[in-house]
VOPA-377065 format. One record per atom (N, C-alpha, C): residue number from 1; residue in three letters; atom name; x, y negated, z negated. Coordinates in Angstrom, 2 decimals. Layout:
% VOPA-377065
nr|rest|atom|u|v|w
NUM|ALA|CA|X|Y|Z;
...
END
This chain:
% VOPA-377065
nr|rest|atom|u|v|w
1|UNK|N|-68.13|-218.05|-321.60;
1|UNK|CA|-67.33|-216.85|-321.67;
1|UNK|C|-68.02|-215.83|-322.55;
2|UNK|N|-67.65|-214.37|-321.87;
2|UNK|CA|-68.73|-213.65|-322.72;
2|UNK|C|-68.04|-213.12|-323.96;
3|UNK|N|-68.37|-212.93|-325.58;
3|UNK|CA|-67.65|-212.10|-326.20;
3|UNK|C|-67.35|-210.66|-325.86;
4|UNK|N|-65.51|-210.21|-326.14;
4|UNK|CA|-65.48|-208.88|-326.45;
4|UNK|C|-66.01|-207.87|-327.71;
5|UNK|N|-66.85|-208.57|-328.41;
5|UNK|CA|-67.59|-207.69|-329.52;
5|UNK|C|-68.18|-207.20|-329.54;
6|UNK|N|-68.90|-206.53|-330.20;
6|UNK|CA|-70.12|-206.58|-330.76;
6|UNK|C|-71.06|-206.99|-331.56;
7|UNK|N|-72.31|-207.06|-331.53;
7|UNK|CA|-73.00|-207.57|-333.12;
7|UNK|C|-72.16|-207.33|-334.36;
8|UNK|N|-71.52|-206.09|-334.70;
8|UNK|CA|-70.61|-206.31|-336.30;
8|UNK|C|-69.31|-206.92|-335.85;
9|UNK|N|-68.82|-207.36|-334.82;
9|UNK|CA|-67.39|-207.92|-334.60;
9|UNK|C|-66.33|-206.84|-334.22;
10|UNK|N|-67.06|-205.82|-334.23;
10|UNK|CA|-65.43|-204.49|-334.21;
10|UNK|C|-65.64|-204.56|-332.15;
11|UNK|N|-64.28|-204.64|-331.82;
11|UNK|CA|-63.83|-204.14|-330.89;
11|UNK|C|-63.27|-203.55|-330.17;
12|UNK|N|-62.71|-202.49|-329.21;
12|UNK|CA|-62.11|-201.51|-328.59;
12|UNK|C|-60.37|-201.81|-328.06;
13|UNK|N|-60.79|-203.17|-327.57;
13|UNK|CA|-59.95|-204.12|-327.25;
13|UNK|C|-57.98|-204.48|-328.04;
14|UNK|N|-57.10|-204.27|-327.60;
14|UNK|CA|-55.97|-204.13|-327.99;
14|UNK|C|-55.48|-205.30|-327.62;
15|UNK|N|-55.27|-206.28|-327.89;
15|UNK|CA|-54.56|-207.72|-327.48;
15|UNK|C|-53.26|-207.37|-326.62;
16|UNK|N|-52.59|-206.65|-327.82;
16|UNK|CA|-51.19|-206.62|-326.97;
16|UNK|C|-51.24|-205.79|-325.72;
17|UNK|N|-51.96|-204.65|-325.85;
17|UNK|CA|-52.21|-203.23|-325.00;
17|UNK|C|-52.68|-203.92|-323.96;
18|UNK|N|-53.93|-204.91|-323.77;
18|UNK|CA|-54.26|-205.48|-322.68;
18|UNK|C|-53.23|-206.21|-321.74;
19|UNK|N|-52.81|-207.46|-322.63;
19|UNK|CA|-51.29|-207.78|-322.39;
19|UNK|C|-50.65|-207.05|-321.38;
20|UNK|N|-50.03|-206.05|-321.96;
20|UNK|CA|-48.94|-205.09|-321.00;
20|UNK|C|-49.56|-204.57|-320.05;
21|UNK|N|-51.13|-204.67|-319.73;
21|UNK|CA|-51.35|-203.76|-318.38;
21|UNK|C|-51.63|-204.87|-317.61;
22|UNK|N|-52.45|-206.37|-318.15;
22|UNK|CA|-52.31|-207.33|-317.35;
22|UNK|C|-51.02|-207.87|-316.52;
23|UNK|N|-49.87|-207.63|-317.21;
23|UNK|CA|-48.63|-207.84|-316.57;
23|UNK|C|-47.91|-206.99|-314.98;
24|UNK|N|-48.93|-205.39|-315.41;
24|UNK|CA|-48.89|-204.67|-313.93;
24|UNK|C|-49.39|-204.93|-313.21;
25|UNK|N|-50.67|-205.74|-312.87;
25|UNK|CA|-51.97|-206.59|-312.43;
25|UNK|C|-51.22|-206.31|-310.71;
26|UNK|N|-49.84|-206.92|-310.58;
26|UNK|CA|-50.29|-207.09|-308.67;
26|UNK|C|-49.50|-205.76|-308.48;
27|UNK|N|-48.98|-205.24|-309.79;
27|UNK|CA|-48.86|-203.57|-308.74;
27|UNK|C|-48.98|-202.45|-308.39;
28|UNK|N|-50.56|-202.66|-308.58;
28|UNK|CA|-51.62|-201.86|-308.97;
28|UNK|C|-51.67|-200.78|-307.75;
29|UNK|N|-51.71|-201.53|-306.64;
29|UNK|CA|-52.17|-201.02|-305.41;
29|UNK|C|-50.84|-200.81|-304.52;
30|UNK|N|-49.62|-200.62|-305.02;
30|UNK|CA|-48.74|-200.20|-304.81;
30|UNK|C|-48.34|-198.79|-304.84;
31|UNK|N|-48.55|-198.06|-303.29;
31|UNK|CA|-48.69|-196.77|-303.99;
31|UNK|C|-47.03|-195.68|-304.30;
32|UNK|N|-46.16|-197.16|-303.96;
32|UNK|CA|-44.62|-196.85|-304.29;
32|UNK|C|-44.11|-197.20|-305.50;
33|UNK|N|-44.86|-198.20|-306.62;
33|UNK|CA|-44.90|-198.71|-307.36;
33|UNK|C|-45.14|-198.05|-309.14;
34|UNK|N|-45.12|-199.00|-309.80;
34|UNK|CA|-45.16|-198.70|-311.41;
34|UNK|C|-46.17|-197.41|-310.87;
35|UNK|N|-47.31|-197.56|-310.29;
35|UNK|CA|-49.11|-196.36|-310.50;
35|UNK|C|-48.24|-195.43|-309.67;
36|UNK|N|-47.71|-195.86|-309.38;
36|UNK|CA|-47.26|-194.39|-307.81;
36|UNK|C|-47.98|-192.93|-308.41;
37|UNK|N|-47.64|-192.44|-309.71;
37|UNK|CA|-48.10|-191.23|-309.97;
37|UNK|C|-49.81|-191.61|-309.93;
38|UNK|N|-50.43|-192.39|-310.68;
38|UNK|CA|-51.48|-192.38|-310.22;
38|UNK|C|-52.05|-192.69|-308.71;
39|UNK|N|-51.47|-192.96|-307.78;
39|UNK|CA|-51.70|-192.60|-306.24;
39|UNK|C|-52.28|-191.47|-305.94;
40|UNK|N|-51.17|-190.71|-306.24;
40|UNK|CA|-50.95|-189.03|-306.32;
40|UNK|C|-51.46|-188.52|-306.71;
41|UNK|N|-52.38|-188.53|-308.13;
41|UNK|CA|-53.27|-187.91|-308.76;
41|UNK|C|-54.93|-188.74|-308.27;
42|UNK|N|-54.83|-189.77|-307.89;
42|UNK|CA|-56.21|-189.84|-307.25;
42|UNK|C|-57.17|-189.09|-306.70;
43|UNK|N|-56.50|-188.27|-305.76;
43|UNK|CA|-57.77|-187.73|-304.95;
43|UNK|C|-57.86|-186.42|-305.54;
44|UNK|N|-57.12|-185.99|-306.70;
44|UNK|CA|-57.75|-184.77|-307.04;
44|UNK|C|-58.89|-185.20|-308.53;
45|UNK|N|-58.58|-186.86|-309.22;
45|UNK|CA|-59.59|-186.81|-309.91;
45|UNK|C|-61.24|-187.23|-309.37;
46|UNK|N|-60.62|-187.96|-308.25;
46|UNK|CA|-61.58|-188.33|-307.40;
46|UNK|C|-62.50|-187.26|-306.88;
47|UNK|N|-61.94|-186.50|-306.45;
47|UNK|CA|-62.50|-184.86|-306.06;
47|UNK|C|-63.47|-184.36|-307.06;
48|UNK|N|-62.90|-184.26|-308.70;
48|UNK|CA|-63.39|-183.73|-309.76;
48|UNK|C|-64.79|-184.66|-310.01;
49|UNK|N|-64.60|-185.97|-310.18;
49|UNK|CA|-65.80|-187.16|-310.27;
49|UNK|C|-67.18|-186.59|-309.47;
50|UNK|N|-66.76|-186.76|-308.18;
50|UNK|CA|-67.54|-186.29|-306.96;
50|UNK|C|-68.27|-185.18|-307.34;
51|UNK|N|-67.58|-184.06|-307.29;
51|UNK|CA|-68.10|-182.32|-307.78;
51|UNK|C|-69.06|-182.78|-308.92;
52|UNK|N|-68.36|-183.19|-309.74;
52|UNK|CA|-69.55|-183.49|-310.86;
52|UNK|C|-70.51|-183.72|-311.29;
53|UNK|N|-70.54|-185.21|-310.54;
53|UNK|CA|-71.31|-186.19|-310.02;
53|UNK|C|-72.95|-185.43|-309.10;
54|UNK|N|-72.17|-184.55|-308.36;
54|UNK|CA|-72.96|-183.64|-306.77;
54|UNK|C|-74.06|-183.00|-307.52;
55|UNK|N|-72.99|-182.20|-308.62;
55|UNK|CA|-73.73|-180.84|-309.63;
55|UNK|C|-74.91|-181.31|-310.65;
56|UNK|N|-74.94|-182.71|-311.16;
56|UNK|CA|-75.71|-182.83|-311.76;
56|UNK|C|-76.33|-183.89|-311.84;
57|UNK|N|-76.34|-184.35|-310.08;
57|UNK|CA|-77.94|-184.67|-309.78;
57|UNK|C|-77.97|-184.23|-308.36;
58|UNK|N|-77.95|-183.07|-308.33;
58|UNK|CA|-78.27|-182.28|-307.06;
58|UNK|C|-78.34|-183.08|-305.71;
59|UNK|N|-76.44|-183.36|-305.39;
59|UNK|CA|-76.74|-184.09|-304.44;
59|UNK|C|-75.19|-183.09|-303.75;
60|UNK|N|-75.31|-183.55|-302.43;
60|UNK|CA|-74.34|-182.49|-301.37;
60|UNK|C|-73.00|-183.15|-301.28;
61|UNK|N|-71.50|-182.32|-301.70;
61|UNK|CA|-70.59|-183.06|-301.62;
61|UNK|C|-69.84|-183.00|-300.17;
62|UNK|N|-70.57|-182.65|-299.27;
62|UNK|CA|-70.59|-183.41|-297.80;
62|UNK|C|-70.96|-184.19|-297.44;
63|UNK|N|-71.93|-184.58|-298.20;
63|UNK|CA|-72.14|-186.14|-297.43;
63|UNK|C|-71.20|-187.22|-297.67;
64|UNK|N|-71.53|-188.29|-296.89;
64|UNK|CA|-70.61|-189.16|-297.04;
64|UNK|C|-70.67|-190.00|-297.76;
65|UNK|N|-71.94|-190.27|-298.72;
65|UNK|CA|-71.96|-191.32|-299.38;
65|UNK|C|-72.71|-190.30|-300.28;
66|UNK|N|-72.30|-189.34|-301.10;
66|UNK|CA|-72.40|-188.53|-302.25;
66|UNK|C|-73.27|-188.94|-303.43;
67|UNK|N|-72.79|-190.50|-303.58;
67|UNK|CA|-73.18|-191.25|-304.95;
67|UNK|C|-74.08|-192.31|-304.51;
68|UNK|N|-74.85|-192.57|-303.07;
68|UNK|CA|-75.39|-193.33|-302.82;
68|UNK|C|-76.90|-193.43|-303.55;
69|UNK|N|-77.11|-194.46|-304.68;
69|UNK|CA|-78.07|-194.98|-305.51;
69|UNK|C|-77.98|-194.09|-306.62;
70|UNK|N|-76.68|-193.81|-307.22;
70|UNK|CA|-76.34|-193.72|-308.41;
70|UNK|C|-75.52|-195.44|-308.92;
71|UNK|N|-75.79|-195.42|-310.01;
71|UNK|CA|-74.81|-196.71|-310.72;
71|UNK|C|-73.58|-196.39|-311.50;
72|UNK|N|-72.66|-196.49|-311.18;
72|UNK|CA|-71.48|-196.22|-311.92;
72|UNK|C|-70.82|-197.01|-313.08;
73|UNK|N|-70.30|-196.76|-314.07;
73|UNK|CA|-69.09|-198.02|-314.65;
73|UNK|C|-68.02|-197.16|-314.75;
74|UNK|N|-66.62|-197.92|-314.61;
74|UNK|CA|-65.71|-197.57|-314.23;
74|UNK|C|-65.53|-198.90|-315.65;
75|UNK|N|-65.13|-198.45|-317.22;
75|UNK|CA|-64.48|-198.80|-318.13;
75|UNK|C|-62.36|-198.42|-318.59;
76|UNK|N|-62.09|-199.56|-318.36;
76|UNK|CA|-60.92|-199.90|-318.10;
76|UNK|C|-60.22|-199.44|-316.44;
77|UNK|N|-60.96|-200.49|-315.89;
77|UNK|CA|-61.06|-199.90|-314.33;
77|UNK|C|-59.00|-200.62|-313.90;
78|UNK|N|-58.71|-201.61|-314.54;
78|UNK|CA|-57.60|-201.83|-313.98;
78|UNK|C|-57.31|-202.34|-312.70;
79|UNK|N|-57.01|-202.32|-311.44;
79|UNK|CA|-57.16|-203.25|-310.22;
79|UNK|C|-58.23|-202.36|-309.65;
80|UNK|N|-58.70|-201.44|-310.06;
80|UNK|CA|-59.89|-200.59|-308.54;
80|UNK|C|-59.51|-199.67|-308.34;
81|UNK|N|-58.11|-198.84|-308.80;
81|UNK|CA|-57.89|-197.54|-308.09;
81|UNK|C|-59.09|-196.37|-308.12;
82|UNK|N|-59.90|-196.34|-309.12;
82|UNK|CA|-61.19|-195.11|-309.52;
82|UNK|C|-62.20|-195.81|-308.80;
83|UNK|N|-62.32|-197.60|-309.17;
83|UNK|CA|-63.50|-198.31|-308.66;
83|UNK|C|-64.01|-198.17|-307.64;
84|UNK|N|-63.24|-198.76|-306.60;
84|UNK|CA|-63.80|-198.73|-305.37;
84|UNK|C|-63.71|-197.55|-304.25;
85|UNK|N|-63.30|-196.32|-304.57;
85|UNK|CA|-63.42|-195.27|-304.14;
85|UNK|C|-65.07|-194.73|-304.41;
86|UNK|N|-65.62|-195.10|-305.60;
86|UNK|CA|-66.69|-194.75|-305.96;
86|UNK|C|-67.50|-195.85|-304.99;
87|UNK|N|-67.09|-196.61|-304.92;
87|UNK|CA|-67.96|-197.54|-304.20;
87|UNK|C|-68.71|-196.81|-302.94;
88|UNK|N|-67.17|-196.53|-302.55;
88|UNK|CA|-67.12|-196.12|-300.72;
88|UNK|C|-67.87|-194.86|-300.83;
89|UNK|N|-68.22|-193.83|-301.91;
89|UNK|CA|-68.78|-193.21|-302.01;
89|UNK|C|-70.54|-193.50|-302.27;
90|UNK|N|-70.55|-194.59|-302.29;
90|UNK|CA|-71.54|-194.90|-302.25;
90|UNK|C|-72.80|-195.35|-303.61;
91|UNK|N|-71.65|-194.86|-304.63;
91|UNK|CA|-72.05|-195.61|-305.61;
91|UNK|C|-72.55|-197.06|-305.68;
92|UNK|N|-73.42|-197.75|-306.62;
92|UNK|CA|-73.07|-199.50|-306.92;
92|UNK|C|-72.24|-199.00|-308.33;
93|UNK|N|-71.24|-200.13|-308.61;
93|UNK|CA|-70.42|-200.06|-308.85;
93|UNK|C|-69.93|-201.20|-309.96;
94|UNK|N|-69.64|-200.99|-311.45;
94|UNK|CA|-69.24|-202.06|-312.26;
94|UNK|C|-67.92|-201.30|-312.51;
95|UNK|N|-66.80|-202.67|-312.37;
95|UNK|CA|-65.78|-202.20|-312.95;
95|UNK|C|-65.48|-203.31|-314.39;
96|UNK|N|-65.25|-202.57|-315.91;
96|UNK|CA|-64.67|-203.67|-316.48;
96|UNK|C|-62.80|-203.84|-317.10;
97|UNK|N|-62.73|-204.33|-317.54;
97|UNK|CA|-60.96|-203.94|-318.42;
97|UNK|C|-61.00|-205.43|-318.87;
98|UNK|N|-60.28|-205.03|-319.70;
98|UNK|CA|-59.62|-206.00|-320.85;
98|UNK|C|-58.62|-207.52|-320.41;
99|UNK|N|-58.00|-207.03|-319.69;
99|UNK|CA|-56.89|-208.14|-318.50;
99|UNK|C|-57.67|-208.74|-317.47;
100|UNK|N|-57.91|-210.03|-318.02;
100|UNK|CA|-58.53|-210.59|-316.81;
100|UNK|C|-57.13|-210.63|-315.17;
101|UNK|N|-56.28|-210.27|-315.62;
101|UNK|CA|-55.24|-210.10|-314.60;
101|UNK|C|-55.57|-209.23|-313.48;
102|UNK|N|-56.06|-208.00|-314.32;
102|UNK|CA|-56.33|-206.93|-313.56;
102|UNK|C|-57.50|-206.75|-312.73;
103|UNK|N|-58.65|-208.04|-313.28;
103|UNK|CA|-59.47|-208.09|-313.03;
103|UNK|C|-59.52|-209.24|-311.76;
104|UNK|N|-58.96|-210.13|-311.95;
104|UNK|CA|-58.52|-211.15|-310.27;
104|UNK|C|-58.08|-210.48|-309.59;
105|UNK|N|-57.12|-209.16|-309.93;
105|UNK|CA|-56.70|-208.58|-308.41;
105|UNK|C|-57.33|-207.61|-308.13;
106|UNK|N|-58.86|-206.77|-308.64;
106|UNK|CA|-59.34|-205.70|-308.33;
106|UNK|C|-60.41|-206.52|-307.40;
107|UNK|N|-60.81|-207.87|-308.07;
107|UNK|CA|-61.82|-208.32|-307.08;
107|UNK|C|-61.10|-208.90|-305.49;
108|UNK|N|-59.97|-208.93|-305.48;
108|UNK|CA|-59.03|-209.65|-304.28;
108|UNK|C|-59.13|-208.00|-303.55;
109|UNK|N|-58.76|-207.21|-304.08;
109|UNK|CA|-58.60|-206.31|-302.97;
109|UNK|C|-59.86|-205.98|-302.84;
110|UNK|N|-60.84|-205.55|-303.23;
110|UNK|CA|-62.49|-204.97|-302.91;
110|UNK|C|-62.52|-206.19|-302.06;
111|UNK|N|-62.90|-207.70|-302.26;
111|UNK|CA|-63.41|-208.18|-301.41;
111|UNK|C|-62.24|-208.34|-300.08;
112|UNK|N|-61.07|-207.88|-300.02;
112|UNK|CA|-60.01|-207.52|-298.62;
112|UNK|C|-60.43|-206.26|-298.33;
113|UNK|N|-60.87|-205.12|-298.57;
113|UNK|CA|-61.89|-203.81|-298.57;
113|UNK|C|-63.67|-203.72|-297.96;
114|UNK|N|-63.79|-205.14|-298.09;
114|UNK|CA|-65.12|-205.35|-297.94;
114|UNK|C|-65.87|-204.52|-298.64;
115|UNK|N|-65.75|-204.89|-300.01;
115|UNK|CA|-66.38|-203.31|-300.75;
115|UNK|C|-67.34|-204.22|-301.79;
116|UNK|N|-68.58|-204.54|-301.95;
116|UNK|CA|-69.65|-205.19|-303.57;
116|UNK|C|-69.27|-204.53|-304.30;
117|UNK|N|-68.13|-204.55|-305.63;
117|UNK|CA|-68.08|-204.14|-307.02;
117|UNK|C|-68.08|-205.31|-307.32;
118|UNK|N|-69.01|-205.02|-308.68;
118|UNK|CA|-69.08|-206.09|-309.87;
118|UNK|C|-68.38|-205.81|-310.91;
119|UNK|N|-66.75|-206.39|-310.79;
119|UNK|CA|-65.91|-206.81|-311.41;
119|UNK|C|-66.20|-207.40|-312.72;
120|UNK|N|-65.55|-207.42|-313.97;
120|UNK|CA|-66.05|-208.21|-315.38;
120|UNK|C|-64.66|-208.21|-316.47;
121|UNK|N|-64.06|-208.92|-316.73;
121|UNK|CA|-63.14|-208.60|-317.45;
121|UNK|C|-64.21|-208.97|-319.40;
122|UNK|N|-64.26|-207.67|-320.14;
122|UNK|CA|-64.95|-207.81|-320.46;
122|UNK|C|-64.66|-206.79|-321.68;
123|UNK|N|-65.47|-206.68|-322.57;
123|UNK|CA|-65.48|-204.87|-323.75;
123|UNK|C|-66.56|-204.06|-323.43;
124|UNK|N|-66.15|-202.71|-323.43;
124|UNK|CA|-67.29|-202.23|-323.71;
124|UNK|C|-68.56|-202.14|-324.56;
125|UNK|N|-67.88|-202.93|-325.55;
125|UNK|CA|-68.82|-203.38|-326.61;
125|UNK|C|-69.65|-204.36|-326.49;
126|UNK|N|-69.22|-205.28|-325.27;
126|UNK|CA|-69.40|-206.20|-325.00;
126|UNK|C|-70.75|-205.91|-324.09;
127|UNK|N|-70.50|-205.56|-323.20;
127|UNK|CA|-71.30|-204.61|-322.15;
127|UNK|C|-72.45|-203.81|-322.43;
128|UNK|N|-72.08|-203.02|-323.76;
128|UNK|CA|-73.79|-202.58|-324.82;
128|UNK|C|-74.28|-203.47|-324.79;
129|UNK|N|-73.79|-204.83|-325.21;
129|UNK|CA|-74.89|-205.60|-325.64;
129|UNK|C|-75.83|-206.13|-324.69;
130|UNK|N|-75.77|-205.92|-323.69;
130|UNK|CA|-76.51|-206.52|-322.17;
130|UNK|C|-77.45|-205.40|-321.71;
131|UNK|N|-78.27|-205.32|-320.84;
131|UNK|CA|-79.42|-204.71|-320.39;
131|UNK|C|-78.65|-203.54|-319.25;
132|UNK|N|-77.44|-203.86|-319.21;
132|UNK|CA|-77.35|-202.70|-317.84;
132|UNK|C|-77.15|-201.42|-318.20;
133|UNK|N|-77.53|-200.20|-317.36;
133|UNK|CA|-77.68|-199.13|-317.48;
133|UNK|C|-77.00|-198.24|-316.54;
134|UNK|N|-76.06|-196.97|-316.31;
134|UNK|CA|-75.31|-196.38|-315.79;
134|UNK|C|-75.82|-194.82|-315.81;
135|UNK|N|-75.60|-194.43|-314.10;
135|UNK|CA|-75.73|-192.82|-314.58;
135|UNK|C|-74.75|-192.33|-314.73;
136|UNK|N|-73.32|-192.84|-314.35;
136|UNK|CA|-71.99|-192.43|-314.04;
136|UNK|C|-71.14|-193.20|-314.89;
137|UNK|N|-70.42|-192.56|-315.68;
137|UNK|CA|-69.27|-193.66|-316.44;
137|UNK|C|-68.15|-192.95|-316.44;
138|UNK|N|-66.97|-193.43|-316.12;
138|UNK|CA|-65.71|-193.15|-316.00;
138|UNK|C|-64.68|-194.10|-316.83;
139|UNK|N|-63.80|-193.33|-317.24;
139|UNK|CA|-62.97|-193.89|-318.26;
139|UNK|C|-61.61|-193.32|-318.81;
140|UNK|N|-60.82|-193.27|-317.38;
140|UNK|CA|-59.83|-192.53|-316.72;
140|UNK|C|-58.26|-193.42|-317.53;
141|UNK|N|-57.62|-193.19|-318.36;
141|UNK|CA|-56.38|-193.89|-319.28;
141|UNK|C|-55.21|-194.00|-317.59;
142|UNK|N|-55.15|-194.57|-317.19;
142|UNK|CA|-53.83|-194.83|-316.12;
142|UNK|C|-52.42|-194.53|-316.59;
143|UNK|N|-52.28|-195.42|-317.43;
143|UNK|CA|-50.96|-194.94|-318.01;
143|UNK|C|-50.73|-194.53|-319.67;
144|UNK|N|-49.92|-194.04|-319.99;
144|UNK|CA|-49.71|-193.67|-321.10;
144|UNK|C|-49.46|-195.44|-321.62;
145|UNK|N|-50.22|-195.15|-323.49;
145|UNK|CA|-49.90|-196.17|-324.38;
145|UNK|C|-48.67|-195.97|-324.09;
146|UNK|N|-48.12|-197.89|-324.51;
146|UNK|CA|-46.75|-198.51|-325.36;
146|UNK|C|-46.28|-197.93|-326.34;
147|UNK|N|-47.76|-197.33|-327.34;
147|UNK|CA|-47.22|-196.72|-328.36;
147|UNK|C|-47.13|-195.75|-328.35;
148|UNK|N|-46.69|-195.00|-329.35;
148|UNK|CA|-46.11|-193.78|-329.46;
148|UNK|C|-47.19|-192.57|-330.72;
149|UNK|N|-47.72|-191.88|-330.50;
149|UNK|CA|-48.61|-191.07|-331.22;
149|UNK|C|-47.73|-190.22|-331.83;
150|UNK|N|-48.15|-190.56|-333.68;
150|UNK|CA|-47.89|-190.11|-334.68;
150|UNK|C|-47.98|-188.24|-334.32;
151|UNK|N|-49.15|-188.02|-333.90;
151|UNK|CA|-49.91|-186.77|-333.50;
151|UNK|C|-48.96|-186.12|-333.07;
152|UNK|N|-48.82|-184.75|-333.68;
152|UNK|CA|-47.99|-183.27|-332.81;
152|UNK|C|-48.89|-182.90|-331.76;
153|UNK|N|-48.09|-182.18|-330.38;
153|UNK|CA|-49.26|-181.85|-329.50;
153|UNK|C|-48.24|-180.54|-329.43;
154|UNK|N|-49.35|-179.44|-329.59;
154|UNK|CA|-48.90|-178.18|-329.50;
154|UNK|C|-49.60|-177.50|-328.20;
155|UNK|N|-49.22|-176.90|-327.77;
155|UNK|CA|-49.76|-176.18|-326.45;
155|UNK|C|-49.47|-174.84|-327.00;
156|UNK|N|-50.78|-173.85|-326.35;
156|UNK|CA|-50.90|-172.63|-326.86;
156|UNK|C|-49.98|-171.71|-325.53;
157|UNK|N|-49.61|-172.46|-324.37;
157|UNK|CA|-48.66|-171.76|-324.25;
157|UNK|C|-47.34|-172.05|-324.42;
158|UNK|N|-46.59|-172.41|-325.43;
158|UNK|CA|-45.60|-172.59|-325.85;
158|UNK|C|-45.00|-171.75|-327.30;
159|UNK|N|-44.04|-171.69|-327.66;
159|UNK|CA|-43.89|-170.93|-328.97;
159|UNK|C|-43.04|-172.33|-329.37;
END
């Protein structure tokens, strides 16, 4: 089993936080479900990725495989909703997260998708420590923390 650390021991990793998203694990891909809003907001971040992606390595966002022989990671990928869209785009494709929960059912649906992502339930810290290299990293929060932020959020258009 691989560690979630790093060489000094500090990790990113939330025990409990993992916990509670491993518990959403089969209803991930539910697009009536707990993610439903993330359904909905998919294809416009998906859209944004893409554009991005196009602009800065001069590649055409008509084609159909946009990201074909770029490498992606998709950190706290969750069942695949960001993952394997990138795939189909033509990315190769690592997804990791914290819940190995999330991580048995992202590889169940890619391989019902017929889609190669390399799945890892794993840290990012964890993941420095290994030889692989990414031109694309994504690291999209799904749902709002359990917890609750101390932090005021002021918006400048508000009084």
């Amino acid at each position: 089993m691989q560690s979630n650390s790093s060489a000094d021991g500090a990790t990113s990793i939330d025990p409990a936080e993992a916990a509670f998203f491993g518990k959403l694990a089969d209803d991930w891909w539910n697009p009536a479900g707990s993610s439903a809003m993330l359904h909905r907001v998919n294809p416009l971040r998906l859209g944004y990725i893409r554009d991005a992606a196009c602009r800065q390595f001069g590649r055409s966002t008509r084609d159909r495989t946009p990201l074909a022989g770029l490498r992606a990671l998709d950190i706290g990928c969750g069942a695949g909703l960001v993952t394997e869209p990138l795939a189909r785009m033509g990315a190769t494709v690592a997804g990791i997260d914290a819940a190995p929960e999330n991580i048995a059912v992202a590889r169940q649906h890619a391989a019902a998708m017929q889609l190669a992502v390399d799945y890892r339930a794993t840290s990012v810290e964890a993941l420095a420590g290994t030889a692989a290299q990414f031109d694309l990293i994504t690291c999209l929060r799904g749902k709002p923390s359990r917890r609750r932020s101390t932090a005021k959020h002021h918006s400048p258009h508000r009084s």
